[in-house]
MARTIKOL-237290 format. One record per residue (C-alpha): residue in one letter; x negated, y negated, z. Coordinates in Angstrom, 3 decimals. Layout:
N
   res         c1         c2         c3
     A          X          Y          Z
...
//
This chain:
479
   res         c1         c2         c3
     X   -108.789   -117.067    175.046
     X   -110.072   -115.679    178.068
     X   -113.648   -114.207    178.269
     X   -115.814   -112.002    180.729
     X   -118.419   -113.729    182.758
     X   -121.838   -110.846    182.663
     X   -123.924   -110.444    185.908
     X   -127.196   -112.803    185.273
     X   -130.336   -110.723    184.274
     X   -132.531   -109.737    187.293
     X   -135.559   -111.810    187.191
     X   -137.813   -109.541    188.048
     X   -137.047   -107.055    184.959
     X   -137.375   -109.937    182.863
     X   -140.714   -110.613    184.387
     X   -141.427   -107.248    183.923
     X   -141.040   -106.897    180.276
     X   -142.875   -110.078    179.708
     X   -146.030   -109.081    182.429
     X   -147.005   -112.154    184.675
     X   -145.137   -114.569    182.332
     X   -142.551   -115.352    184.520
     X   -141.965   -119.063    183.199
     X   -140.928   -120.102    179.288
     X   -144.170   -121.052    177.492
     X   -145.016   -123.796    175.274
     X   -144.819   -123.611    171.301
     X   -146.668   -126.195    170.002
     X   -145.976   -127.046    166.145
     X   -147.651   -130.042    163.963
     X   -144.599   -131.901    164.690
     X   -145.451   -131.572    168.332
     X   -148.920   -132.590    167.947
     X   -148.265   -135.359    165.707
     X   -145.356   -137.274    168.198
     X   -148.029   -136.634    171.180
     X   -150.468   -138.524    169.410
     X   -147.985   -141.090    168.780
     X   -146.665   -141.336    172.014
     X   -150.644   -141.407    173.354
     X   -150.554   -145.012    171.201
     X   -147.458   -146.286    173.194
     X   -149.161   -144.979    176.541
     X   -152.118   -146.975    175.440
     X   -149.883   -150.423    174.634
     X   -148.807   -150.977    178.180
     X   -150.878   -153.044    179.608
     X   -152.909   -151.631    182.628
     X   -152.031   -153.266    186.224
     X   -148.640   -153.700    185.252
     X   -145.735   -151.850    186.775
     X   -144.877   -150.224    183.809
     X   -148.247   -148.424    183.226
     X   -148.813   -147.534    186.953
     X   -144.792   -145.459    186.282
     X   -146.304   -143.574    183.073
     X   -149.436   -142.663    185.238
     X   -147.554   -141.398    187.833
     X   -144.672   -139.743    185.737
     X   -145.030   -139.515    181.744
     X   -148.931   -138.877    181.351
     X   -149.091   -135.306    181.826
     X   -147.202   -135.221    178.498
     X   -149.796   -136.515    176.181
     X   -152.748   -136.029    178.075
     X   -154.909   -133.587    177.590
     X   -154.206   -133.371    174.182
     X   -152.930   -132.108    171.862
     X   -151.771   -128.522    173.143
     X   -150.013   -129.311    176.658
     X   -153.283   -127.179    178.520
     X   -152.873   -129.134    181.353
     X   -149.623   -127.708    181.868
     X   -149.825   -123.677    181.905
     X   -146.364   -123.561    181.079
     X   -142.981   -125.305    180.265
     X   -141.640   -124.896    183.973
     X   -138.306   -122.921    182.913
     X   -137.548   -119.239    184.276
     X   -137.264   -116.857    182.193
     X   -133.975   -115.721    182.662
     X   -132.582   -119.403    182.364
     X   -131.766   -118.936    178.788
     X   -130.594   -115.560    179.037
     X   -126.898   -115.073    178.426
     X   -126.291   -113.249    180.676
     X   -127.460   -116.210    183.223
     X   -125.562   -118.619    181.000
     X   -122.382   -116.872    181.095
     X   -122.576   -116.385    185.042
     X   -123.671   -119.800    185.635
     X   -121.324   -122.372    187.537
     X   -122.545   -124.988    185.442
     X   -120.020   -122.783    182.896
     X   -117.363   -124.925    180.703
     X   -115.047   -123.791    178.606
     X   -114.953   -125.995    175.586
     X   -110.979   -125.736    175.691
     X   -111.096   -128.382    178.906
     X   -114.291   -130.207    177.738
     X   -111.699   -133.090    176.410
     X   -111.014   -133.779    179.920
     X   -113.227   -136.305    182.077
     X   -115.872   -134.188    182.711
     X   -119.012   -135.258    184.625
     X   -121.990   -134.841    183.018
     X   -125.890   -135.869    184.472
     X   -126.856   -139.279    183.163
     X   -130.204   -137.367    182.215
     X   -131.889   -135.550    179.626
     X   -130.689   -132.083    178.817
     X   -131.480   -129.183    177.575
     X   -127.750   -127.580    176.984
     X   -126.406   -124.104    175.385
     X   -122.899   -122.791    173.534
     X   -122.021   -119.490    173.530
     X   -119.116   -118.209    171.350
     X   -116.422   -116.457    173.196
     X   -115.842   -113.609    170.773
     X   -119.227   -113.328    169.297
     X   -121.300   -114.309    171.927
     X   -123.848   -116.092    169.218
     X   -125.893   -119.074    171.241
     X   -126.643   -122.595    170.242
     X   -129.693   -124.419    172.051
     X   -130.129   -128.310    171.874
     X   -131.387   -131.434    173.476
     X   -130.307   -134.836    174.204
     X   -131.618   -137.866    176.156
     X   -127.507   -138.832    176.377
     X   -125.564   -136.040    176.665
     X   -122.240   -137.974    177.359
     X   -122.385   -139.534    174.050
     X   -124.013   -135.962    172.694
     X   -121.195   -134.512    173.558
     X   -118.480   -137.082    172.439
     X   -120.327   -136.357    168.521
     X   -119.716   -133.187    169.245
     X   -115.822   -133.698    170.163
     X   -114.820   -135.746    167.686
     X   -117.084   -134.675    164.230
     X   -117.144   -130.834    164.641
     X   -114.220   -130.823    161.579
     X   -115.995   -132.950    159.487
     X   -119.822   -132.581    160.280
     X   -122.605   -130.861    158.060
     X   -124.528   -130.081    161.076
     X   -125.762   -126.462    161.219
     X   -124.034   -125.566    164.540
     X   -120.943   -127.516    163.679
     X   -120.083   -125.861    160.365
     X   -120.613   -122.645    162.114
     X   -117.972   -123.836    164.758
     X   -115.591   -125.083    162.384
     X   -115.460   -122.190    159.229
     X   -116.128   -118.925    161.380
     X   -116.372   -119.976    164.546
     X   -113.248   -120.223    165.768
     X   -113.097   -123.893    166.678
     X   -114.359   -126.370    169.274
     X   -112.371   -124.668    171.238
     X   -113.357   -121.111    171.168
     X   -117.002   -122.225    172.784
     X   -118.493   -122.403    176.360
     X   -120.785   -125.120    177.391
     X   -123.476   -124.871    179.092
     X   -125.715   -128.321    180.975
     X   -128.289   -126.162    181.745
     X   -131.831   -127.525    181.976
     X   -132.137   -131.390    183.137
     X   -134.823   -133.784    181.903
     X   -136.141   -136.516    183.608
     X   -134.817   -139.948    182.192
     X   -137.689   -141.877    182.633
     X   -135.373   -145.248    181.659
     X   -133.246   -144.586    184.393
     X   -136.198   -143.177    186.912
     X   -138.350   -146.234    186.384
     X   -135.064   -148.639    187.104
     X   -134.347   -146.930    190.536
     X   -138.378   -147.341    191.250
     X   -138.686   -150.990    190.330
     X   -135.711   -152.612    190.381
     X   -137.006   -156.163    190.486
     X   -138.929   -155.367    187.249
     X   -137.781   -157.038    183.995
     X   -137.444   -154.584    180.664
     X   -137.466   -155.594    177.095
     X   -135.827   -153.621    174.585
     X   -139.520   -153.153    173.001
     X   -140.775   -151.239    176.993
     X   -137.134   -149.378    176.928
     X   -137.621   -147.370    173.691
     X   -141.435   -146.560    174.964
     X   -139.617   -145.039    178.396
     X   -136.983   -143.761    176.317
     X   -139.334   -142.019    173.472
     X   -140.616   -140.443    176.721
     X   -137.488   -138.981    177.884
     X   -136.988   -137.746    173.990
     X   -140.432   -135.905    173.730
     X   -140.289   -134.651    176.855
     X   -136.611   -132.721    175.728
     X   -137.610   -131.667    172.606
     X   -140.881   -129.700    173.619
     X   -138.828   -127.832    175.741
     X   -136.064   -127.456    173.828
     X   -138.611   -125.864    171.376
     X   -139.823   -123.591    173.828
     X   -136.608   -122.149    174.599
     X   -135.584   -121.969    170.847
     X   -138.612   -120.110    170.275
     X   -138.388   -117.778    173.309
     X   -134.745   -117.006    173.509
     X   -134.220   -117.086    169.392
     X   -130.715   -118.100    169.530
     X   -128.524   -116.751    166.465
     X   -127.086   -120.258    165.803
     X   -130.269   -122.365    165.115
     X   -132.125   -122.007    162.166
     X   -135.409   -120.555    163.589
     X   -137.781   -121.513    160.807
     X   -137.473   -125.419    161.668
     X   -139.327   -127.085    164.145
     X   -137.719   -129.596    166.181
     X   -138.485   -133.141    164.719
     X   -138.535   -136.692    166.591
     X   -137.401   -139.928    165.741
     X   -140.540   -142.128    166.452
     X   -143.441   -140.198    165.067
     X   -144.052   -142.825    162.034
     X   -143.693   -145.965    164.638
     X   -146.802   -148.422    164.710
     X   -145.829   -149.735    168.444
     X   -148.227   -153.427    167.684
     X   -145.987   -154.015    165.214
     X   -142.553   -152.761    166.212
     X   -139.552   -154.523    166.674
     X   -136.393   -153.613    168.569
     X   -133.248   -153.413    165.749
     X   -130.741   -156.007    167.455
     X   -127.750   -153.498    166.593
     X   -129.833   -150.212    167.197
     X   -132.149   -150.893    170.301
     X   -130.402   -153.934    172.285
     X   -127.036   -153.455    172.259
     X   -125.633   -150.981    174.533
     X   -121.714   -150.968    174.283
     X   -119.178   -149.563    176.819
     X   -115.723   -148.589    176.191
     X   -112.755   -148.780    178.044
     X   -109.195   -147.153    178.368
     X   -106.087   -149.267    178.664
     X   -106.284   -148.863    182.086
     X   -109.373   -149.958    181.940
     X   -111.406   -146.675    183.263
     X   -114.314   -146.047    181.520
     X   -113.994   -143.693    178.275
     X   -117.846   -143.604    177.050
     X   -121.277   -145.474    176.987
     X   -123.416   -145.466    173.739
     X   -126.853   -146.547    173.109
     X   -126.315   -148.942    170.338
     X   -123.686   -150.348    167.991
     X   -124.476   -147.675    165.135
     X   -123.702   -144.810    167.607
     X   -120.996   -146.528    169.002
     X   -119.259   -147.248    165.769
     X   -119.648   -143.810    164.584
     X   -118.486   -141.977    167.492
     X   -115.783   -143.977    167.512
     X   -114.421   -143.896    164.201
     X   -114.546   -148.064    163.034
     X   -116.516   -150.286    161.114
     X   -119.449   -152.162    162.341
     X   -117.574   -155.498    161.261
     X   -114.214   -154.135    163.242
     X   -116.566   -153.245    166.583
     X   -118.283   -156.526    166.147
     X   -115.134   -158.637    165.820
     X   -113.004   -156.742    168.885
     X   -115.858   -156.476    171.213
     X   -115.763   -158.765    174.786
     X   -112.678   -159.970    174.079
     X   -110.410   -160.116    177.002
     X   -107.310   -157.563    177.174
     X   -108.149   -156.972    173.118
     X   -107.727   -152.878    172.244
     X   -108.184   -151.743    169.444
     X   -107.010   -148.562    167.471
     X   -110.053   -145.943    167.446
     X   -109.300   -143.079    164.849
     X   -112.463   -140.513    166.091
     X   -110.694   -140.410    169.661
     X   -107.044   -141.114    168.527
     X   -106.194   -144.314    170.862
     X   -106.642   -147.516    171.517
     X   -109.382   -148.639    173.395
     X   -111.685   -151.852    174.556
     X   -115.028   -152.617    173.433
     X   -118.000   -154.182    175.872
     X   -120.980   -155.408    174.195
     X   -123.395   -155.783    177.375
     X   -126.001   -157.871    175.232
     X   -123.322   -160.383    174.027
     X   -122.065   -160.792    177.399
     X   -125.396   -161.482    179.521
     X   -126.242   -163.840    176.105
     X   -122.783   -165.377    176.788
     X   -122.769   -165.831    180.377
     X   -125.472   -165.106    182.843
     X   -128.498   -166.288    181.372
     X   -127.443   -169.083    179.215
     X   -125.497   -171.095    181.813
     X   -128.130   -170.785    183.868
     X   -130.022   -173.039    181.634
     X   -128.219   -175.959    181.992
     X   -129.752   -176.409    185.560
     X   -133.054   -176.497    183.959
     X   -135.171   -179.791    184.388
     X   -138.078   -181.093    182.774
     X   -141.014   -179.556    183.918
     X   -143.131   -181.618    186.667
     X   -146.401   -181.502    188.225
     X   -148.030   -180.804    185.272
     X   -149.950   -183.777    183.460
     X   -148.134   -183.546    179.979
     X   -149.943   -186.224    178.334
     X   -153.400   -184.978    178.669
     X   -153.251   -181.708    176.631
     X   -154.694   -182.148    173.175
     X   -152.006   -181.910    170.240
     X   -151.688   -179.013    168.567
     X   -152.158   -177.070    171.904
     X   -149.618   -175.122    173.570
     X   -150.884   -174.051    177.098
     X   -149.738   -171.418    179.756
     X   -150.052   -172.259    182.922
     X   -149.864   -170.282    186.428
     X   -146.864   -171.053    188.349
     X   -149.373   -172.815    190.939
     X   -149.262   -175.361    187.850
     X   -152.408   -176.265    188.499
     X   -154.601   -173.464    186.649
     X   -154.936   -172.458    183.222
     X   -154.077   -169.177    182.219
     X   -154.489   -169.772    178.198
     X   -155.034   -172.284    175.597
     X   -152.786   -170.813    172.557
     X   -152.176   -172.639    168.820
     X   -148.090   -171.839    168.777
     X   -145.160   -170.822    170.699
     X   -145.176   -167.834    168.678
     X   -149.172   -166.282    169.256
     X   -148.293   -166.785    173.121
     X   -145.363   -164.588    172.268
     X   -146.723   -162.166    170.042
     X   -149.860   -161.460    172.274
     X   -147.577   -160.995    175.637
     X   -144.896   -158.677    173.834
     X   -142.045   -161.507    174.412
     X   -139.114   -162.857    172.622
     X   -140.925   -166.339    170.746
     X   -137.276   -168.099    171.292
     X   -138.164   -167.350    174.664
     X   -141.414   -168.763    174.636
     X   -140.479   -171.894    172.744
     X   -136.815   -172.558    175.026
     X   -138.452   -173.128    177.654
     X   -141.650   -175.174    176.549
     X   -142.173   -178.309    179.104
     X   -139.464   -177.236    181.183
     X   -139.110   -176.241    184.973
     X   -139.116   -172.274    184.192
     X   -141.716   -169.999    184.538
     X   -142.244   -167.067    181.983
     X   -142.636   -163.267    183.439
     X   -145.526   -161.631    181.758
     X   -148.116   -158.542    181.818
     X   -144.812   -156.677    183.275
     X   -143.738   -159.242    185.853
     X   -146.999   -159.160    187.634
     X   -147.574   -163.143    186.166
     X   -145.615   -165.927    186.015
     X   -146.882   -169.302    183.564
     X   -145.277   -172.194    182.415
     X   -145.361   -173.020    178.498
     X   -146.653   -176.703    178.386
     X   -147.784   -179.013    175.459
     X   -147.922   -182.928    174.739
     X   -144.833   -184.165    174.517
     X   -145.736   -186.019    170.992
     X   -146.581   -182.948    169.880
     X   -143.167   -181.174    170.585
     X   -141.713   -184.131    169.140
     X   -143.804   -183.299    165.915
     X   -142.805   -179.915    166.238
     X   -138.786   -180.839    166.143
     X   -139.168   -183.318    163.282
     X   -140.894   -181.075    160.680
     X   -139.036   -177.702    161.700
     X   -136.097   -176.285    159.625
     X   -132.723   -177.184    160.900
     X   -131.978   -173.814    160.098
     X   -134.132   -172.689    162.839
     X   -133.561   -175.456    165.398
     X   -131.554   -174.847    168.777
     X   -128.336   -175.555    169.364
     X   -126.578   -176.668    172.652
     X   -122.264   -175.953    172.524
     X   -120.160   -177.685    175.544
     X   -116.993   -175.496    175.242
     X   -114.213   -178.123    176.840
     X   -111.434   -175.611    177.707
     X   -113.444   -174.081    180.003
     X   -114.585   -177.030    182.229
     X   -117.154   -178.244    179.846
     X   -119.482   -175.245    179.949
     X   -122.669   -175.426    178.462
     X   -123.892   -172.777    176.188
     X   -127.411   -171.892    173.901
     X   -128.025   -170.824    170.637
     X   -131.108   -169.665    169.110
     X   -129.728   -171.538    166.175
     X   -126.918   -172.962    164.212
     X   -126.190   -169.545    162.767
     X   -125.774   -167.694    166.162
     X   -123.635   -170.058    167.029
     X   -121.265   -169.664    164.590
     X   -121.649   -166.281    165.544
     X   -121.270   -166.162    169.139
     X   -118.632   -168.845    169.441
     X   -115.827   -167.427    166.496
     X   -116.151   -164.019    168.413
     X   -114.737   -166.176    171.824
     X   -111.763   -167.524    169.857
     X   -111.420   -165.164    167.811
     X   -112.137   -166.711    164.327
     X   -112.959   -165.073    161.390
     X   -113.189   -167.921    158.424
     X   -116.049   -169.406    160.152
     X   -118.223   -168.657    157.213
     X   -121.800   -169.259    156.858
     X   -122.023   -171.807    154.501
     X   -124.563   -174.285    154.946
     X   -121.627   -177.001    155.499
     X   -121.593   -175.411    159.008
     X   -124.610   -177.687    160.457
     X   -122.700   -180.934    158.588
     X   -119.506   -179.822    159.554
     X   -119.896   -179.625    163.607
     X   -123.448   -180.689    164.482
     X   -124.501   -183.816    162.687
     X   -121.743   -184.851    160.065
     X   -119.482   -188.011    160.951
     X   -117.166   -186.398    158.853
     X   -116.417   -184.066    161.569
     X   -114.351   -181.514    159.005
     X   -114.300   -177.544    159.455
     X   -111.560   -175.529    161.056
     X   -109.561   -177.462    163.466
     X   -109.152   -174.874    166.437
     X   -113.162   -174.682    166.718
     X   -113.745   -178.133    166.219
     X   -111.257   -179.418    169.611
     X   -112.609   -176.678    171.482
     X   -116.204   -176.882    171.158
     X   -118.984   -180.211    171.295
     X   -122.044   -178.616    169.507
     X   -125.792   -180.847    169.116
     X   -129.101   -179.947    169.092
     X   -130.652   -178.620    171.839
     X   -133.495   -181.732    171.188
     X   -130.375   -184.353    171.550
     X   -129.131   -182.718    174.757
     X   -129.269   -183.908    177.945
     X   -128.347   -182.327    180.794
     X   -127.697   -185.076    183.496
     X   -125.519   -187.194    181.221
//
């Protein structure tokens, strides 16, 4: 159905009508004012001298400081006329939701986006911090969804189809920005969700400015815009393995990308398949499989599993005891960091774990690498210590700790004896029957007897040739 593009509204009448407002202004709501405060508690986590905190001073802190009504800022920044439909329908950022299936290349950045109705002209405003994977939801749940917009679409709107799309407002993405800036910089998953809760508020107060100014007939004027993080205690939160550290990438038979997603959960919805099915088919070479939401077959790339896999585990097998460092004369019961001049102290600590809970880091990170030849990246990269403690001691520590919770080394023989590590004898159950694609691996506590320490040697033949698995307290690396 074709449609008539209307000459964009003269800015100056709009100004006009509006007197010297000639920019969108801010409408602050108690949702507002409660994510600001919030976010002013993640601002005030970072560390100060760190990378990290020197990007939010210099990018995010205009956003939650002053608080709490944004009168630092006299306004939101966006014309007028932006949001005008007139504007919309002229603009050559136009698509017509009848092509939208088609690759289409959309900014990898916030948005602030519009759809306007071809018959009825009737406007939708939103926001997303991904709009590729915004508008795959959109695609492939429009007949299904209970989403305001999307029932409209689907019982009087006249279809997906019968829409225009507009990418009309970008965002920063403060993710990506920082990445560009400081590309030697480590993240976590725990400093990614601060930059991307950023990016988030940042969208949503503007996408409730423009609701509020341009009252689009689609969106249900008497609710605020909400936020996803308002509730989070940052001291205390932790990164969801499937929902914060897992970004997955999918790929054609032809292997050109399809889509990225955030997370397993948005990946397996968007796609159409269980999180067991996603979980079994990802990383597994020339494997597609059948995808209802997009209607073909298609192959699944968990990035976490592979750098777990690969990259960073193999290159622990080069690691070497730790030297220069007098082992034997640091009380037991003592863990302690030292600068990577190994020769000062940077911290006397009673576990593993409080060294890792007070420097925001992984504690199967801090314990791995305890008396060995690898430094630790903390306070945002800006210092580097080694995690040292009497060797008795760590011997004390292996002997009393659950087997449950002890390291595990594999040696995978059909592919030239590579070395592999597991946070335990669990993940490695895990991580290995995803490579050979095993699924009666079951977690039975018969699995530690069955392949690490039992002369019995039983379990399921096909793992046990392929793979030598020990503790990581048995392993040595030069035999």
């Amino acid at each position: 159905m074709s449609f008539t593009a209307l000459v964009p509204t003269n800015p100056s009448v709009e100004q006009k009508a509006m007197g010297n407002t000639h920019y969108i202004p801010w409408h602050i709501t108690s949702a507002i004012e409660k994510a600001q405060a919030t976010l002013t508690t993640f601002y005030d986590w970072v560390p100060q001298g760190t990378p990290h905190r020197e990007f939010l001073d210099n990018h995010c802190v205009h956003l939650i400081k002053p608080a709490p009504h944004l009168n630092n800022m006299e306004h939101t920044g966006i014309p007028t006329h932006l949001f005008s439909k007139e504007y919309l329908l002229a603009s050559d950022k136009l698509i017509d939701c009848a092509v939208l299936r088609s690759k289409t290349e959309v900014p990898d950045q916030g948005m602030i986006y519009a759809f306007i109705n071809k018959e009825t002209n009737r406007m939708y405003v939103g926001s997303s911090i991904n709009m590729t994977s915004r508008l795959h939801t959109y695609i492939h749940s429009w007949e299904t969804s209970r989403q305001r917009f999307l029932e409209e679409m689907r019982t009087t709107g006249g279809g997906f189809d019968n829409y225009l799309f507009v990418p009309n407002y970008e965002v920063p993405n403060y993710q990506l920005l920082f990445e560009s800036l400081y590309p030697d910089v480590p993240q976590d998953p725990k400093m990614r969700y601060v930059l991307a809760r950023f990016t988030e508020y940042h969208c949503r107060i503007l996408e409730q400015a423009v609701i509020y100014y341009a009252k689009p007939e689609i969106n249900d004027l008497s609710t605020t815009v909400s936020f996803t993080f308002p509730n989070v205690n940052i001291d205390t939160y932790t990164p969801n393995a499937l929902d914060r550290a897992h970004p997955i990438s999918v790929f054609t038979s032809d292997g050109q990308l399809y889509n990225k997603y955030e997370s397993i959960n948005i990946a397996k919805r968007a796609l159409g398949i269980s999180e067991q099915s996603l979980i079994w088919a990802r990383n597994r070479a020339d494997y597609l499989i059948y995808c209802p939401n997009p209607g073909q077959e298609l192959r699944i790339f968990d990035h976490v599993i592979n750098d777990v896999l690969q990259a960073p585990l193999n290159s622990h097998q080069k690691l070497m005891p730790i030297s220069g460092v007098s082992l034997d004369t640091i009380p037991m019961g003592e863990i302690h960091a030292i600068l990577d001049n190994k020769s000062d102290l940077y911290g006397v600590y009673d576990s593993c774990t409080q060294f890792a809970q007070d420097h925001d880091i992984n504690s199967w990170q801090a314990y791995r690498y305890l008396n060995l030849n690898k430094s630790i990246p903390i306070l945002g990269g800006s210092i580097l210590v080694y995690l040292c403690c009497n060797p008795a001691y760590r011997q004390q520590m292996l002997d009393v700790q659950d087997k449950r919770t002890w390291p595990v080394v594999s040696i995978d023989t059909k592919q030239d004896n590579l070395v592999r590590y597991h946070d335990n004898p669990a993940a490695a159950r895990i991580e290995l029957s995803h490579l050979v694609g095993i699924t009666d691996l079951k977690p039975t506590r018969n699995f530690t007897k069955d392949y690490i320490t039992g002369t019995k040697r039983a379990g399921v033949i096909k793992f046990r040739r392929r793979f030598q698995l020990m503790w990581l307290k048995d392993y040595d690396p030069n035999v």
